[in-house]
C-alpha positions in Angstrom: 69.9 -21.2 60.8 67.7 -18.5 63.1 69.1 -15.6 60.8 68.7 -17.6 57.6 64.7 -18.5 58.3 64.2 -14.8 59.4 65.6 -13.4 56.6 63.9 -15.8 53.8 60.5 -15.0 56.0 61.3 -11.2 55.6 61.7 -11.8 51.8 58.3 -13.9 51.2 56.2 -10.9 53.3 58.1 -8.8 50.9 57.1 -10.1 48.0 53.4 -9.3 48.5 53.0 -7.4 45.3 50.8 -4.5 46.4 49.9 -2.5 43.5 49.0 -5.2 41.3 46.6 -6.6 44.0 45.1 -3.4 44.4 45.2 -2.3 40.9 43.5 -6.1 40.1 41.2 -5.7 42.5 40.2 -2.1 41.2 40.1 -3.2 37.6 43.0 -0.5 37.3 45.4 -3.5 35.6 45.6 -1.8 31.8 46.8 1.0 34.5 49.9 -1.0 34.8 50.5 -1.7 31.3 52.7 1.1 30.9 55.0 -0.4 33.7 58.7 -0.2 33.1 61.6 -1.1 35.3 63.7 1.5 33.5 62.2 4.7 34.4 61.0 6.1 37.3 58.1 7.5 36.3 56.7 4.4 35.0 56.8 2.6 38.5 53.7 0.9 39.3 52.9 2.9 41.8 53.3 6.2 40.6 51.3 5.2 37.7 48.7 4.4 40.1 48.8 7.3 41.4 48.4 9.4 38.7 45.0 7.7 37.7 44.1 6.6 41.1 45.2 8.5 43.9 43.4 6.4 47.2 44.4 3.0 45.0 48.0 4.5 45.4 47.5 5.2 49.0 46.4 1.6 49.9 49.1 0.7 47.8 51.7 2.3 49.7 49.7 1.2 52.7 49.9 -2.2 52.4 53.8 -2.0 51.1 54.5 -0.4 54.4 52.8 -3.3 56.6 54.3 -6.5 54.8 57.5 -5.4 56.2 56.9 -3.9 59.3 54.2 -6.7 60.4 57.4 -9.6 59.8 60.2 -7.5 61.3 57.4 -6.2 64.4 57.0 -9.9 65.3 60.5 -10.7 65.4 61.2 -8.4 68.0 58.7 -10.0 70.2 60.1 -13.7 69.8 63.8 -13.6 68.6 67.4 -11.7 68.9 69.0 -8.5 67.1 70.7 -10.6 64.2 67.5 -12.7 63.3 66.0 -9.3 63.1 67.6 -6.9 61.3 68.3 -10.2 58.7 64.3 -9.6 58.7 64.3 -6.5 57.9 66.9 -6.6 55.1 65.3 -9.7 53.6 62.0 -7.5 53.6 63.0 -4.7 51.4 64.5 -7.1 49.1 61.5 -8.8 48.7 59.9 -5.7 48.1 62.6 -4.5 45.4 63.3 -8.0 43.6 60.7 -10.3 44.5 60.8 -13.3 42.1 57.3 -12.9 40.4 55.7 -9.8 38.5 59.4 -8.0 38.4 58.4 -5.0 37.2 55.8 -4.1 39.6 58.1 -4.4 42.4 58.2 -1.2 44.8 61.7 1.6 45.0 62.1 -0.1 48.3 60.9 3.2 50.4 57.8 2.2 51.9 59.1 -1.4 52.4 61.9 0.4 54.4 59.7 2.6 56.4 57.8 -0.6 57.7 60.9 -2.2 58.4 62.3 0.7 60.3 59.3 1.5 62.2 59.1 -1.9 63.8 63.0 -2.0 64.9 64.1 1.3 64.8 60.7 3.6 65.4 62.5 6.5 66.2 65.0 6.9 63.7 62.6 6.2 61.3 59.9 9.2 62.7 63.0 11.6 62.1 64.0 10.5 58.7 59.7 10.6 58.0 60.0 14.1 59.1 62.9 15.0 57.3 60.6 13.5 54.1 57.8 15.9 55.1 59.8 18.8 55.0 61.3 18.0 51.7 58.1 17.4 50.5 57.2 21.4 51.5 60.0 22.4 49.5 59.7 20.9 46.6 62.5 18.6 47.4 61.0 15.2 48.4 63.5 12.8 46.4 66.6 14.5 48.1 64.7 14.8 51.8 64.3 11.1 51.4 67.6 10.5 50.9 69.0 12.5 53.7 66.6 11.1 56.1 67.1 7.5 55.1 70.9 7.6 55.0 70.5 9.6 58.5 69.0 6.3 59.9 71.8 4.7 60.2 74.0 7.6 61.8 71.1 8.1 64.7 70.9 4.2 65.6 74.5 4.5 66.5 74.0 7.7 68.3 71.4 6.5 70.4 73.6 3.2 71.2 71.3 0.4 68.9 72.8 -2.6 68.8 75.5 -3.7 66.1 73.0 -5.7 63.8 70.9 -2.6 63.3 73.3 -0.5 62.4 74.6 -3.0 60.1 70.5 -3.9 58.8 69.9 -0.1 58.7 73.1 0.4 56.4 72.4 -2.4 53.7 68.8 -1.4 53.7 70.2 2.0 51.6 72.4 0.3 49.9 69.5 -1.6 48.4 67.6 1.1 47.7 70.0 2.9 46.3 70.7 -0.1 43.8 67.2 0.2 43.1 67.4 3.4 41.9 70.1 2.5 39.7 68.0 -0.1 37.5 67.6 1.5 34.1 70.6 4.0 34.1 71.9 2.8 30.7 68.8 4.6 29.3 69.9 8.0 30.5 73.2 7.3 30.0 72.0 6.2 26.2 70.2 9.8 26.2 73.3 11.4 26.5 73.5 11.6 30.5 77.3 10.9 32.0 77.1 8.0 34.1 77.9 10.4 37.0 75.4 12.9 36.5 72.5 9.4 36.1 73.8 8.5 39.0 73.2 11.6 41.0 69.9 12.0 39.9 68.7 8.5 40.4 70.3 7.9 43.9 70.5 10.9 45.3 67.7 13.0 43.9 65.6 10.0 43.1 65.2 11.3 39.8 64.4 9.0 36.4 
């Protein structure tokens, strides 16, 4: 029952539709008009950014926190399963809430608040790893490597069994993220295996 609360608690933080809100509350809404689930470029937030580049920011800001704030708190009060079911529960939330759909999050920062709270370390490396991508040119792949890495350094540094386990579903849901929309590339004359690169490894639309 612990791991099932945790996890729907996880979910309802993750919800939190972030760019709306801030778009809403910036008058930036016909903004998000343009919002598609099927392309990459058309996520709510990049769009935001494009227009609005510290309504992005806060954006992003507030994505991070309504996962690492539930998962954080969990730590203090409750055990390894009940957390990392947190944590997963989180970025789904953040991916498929159940309201405004299509200006749910990749799952990234959702993932990076999650990670901070239970694995802080692992998740400073990946962040790194993001930065340097970022330097050259290669952001979408850096995140990759350094989010798939997460789960490879928990073990290495001995985390227990549930976070290994949270830490390896958390990319499996972001990569199915990625994936929504593929039949539009793949209607464009895009091989389903060449769509699939570019979306979940290179984080391409």
């Amino acid at each position: 029952m612990g791991v099932f609360l945790w996890a729907l608690i996880g979910y309802v933080c993750g919800t939190l539709p972030s760019a709306w809100i801030v778009a809403s509350r910036r008058g930036l809404v016909p903004v998000l008009d343009d919002v598609r689930r099927d392309a990459g470029e058309a996520d709510a937030h990049v769009l935001l950014q494009r227009v609005a580049g510290r309504a992005a920011t806060i954006a992003a800001v507030m994505d991070v926190l309504k996962a690492f704030t539930p998962v954080v708190i969990a730590t203090r009060i409750t055990g390894p399963y009940e957390i990392a079911a947190c944590a997963i529960g989180a970025v789904a939330g953040h991916c498929w809430p159940p309201y405004l759909r299509r200006f749910a999050g990749r799952g990234l920062s959702a993932a990076a608040g999650a990670f901070l709270a239970f694995l802080p370390v692992e998740m400073i490396v990946a962040g790194l790893v993001r930065v340097i991508g970022s330097r050259v040119k290669a952001g979408g792949l850096a995140s990759t490597i350094g989010f798939a890495a997460i789960p490879f350094l928990a073990w290495w540094r001995g985390q227990p069994l549930p976070y290994l386990i949270a830490s390896g579903v958390i990319n499996v849901l972001i990569f199915a993220r990625r994936l929504e929309g593929i039949g539009s590339q793949i209607a464009a004359g895009a091989s389903l295996g060449d769509a699939a690169l570019r979306r979940v490894v290179f984080d391409e639309s």
